[in-house]
OpenMM code with the backbone's topology and positions (N, CA, C; nanometers):
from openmm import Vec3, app, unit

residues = "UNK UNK UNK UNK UNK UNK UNK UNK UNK UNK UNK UNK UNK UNK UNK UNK UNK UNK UNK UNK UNK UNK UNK UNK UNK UNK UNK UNK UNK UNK UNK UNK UNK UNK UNK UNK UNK UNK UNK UNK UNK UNK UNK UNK UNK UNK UNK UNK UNK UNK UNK UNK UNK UNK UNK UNK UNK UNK UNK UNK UNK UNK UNK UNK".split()
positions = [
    Vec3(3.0024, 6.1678, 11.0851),
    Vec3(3.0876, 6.2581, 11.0103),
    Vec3(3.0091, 6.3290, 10.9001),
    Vec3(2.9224, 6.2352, 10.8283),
    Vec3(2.8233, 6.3340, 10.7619),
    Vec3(2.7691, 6.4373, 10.8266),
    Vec3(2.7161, 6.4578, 10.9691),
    Vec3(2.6749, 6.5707, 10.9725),
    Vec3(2.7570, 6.7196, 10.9333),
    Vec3(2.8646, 6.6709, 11.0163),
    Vec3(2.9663, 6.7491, 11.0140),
    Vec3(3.0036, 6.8447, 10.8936),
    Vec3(2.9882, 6.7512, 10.7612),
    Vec3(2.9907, 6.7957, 10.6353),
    Vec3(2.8839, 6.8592, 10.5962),
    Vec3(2.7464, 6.8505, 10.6226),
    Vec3(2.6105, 6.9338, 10.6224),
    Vec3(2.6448, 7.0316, 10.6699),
    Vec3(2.6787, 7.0745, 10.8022),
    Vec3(2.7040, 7.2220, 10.8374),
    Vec3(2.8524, 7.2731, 10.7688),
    Vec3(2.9235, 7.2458, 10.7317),
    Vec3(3.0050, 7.2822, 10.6315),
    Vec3(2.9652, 7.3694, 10.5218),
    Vec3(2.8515, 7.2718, 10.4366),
    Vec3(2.7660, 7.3555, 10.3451),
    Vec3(2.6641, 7.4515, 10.3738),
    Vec3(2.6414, 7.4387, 10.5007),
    Vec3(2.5151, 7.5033, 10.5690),
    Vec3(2.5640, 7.6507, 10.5893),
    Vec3(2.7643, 7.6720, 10.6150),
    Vec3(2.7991, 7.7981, 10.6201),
    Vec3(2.7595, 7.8881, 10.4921),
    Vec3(2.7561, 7.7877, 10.3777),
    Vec3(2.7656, 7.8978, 10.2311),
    Vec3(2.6281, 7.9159, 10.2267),
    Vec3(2.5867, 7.8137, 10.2457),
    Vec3(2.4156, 7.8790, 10.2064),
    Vec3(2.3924, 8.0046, 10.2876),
    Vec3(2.4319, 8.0065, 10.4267),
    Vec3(2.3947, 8.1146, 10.5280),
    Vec3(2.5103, 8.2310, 10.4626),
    Vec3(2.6175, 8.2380, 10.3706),
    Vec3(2.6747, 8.3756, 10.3239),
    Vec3(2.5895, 8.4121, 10.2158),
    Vec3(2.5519, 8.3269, 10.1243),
    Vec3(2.4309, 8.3625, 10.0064),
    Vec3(2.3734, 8.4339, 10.0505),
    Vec3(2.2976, 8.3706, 10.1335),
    Vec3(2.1297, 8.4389, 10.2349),
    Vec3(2.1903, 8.6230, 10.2794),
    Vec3(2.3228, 8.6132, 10.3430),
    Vec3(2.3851, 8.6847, 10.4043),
    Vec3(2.3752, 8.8396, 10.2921),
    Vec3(2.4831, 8.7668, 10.1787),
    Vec3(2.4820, 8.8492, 10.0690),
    Vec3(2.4342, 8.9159, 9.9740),
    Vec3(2.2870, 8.8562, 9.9600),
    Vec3(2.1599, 8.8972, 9.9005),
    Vec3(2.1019, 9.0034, 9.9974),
    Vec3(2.1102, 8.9404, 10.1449),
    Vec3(2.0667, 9.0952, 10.2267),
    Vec3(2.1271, 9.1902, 10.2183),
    Vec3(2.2494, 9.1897, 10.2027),
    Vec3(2.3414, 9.3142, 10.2056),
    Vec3(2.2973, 9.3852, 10.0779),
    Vec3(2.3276, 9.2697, 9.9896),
    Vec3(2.2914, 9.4380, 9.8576),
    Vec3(2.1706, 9.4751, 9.8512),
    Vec3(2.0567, 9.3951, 9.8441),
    Vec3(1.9439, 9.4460, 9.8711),
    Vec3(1.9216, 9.5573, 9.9404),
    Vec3(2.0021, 9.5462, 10.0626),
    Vec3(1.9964, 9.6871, 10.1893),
    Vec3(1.9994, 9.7923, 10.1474),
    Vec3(2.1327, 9.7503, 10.0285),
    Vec3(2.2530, 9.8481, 10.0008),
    Vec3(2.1830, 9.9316, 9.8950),
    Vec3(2.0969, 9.8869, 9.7880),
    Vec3(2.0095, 9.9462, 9.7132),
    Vec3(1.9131, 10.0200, 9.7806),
    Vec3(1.8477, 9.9517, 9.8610),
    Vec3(1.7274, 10.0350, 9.9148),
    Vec3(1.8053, 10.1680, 10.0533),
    Vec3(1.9436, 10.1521, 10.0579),
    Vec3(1.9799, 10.2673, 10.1320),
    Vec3(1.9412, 10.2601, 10.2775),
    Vec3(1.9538, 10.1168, 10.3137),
    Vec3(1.8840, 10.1207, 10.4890),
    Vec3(2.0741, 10.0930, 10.5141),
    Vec3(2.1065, 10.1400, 10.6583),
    Vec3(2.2313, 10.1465, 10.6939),
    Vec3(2.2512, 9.9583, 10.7581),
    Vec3(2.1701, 9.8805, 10.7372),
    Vec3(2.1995, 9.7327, 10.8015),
    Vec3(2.3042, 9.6317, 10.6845),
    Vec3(2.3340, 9.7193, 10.5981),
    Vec3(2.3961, 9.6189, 10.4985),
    Vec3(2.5743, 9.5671, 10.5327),
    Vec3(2.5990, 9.6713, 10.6253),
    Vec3(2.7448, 9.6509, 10.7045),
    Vec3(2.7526, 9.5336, 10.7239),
    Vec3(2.6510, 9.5052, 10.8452),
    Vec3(2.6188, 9.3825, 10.9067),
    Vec3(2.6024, 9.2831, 10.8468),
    Vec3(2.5334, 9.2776, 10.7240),
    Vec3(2.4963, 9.1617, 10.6595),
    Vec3(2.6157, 9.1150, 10.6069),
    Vec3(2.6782, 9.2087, 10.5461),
    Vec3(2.7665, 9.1439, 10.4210),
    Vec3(2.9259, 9.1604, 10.5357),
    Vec3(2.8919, 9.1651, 10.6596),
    Vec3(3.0190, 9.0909, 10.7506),
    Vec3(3.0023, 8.9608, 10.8281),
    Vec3(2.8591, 8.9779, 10.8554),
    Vec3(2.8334, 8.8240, 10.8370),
    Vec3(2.8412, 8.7057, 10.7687),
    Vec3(2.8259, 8.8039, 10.6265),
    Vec3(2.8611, 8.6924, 10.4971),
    Vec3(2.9787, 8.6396, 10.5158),
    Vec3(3.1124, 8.7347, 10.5073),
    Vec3(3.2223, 8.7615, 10.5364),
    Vec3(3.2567, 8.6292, 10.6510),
    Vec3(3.1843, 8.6382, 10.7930),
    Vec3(3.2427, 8.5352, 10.8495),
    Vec3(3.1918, 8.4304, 10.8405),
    Vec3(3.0371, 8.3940, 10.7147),
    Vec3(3.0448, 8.2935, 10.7007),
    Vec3(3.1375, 8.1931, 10.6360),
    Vec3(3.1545, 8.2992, 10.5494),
    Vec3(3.2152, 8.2128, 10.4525),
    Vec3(3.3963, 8.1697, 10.4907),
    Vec3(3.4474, 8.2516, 10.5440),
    Vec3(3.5514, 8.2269, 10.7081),
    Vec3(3.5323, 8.0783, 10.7947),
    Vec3(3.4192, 8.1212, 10.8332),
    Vec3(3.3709, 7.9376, 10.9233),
    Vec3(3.3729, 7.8301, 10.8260),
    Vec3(3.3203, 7.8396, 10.7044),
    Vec3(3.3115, 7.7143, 10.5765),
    Vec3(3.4940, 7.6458, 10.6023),
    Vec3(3.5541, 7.7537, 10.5297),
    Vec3(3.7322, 7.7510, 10.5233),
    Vec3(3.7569, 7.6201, 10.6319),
    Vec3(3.6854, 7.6922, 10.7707),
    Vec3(3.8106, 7.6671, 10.8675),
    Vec3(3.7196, 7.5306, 10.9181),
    Vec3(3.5957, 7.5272, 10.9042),
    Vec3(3.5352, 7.3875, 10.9637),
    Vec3(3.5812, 7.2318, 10.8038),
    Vec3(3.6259, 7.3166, 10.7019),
    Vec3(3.6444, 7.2207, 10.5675),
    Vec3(3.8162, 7.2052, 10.6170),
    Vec3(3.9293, 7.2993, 10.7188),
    Vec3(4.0245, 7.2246, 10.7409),
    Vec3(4.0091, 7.1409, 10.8591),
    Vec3(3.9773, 7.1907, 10.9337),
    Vec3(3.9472, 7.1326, 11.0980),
    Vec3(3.8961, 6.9853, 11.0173),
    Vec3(3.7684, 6.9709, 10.9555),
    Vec3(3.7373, 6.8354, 10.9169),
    Vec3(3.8443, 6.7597, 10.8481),
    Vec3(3.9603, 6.7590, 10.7633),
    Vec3(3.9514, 6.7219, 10.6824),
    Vec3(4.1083, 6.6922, 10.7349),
    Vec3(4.1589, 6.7499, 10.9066),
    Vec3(4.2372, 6.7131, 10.9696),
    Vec3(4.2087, 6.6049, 11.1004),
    Vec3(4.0757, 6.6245, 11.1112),
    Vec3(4.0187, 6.5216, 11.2163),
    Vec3(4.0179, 6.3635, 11.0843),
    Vec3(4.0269, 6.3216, 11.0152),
    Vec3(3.9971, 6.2314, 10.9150),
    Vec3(4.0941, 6.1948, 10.8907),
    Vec3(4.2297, 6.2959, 10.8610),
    Vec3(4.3489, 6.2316, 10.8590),
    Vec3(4.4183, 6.1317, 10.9775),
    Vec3(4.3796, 6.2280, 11.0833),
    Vec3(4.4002, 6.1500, 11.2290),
    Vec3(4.3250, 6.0246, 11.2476),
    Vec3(4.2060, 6.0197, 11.1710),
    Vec3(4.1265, 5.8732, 11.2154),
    Vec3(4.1951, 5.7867, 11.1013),
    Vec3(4.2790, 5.8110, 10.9958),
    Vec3(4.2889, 5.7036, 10.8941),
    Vec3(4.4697, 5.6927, 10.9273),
    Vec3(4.5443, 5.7885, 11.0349),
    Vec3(4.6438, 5.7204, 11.0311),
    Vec3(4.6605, 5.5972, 11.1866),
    Vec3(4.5286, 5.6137, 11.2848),
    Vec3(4.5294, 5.5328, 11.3654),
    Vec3(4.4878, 5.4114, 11.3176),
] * unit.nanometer
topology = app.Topology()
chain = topology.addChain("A")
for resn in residues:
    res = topology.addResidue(resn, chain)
    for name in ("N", "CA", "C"):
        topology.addAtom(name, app.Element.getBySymbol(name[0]), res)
């Protein structure tokens, strides 16, 4: 189950990473910053939904 929780955090680090590319882009005026900062966007989307999905798989193991 620890892993599980590593890639949890592993989504935000990858929207950081995500979000720093985007503005960076976005300053230097290259058209890839869409991309970046919708990636960010669904990282940080996957964090949400893998922190309920987990945290409903746990309930199920502690009411069996």
């Amino acid at each position: 189950m620890m892993l599980a929780k590593f890639f949890q955090y592993a989504y935000l680090i990858f929207a950081v990473l995500f979000i720093y590319d985007g503005i960076s882009k976005w300053n230097n005026g290259t058209n890839g910053s869409y991309i970046s900062l919708g990636l960010a966007a669904l990282a940080i989307f996957m964090y949400f939904f893998r922190q309920k999905f987990r945290k409903k798989y746990e309930n199920k193991d502690k009411s069996n």
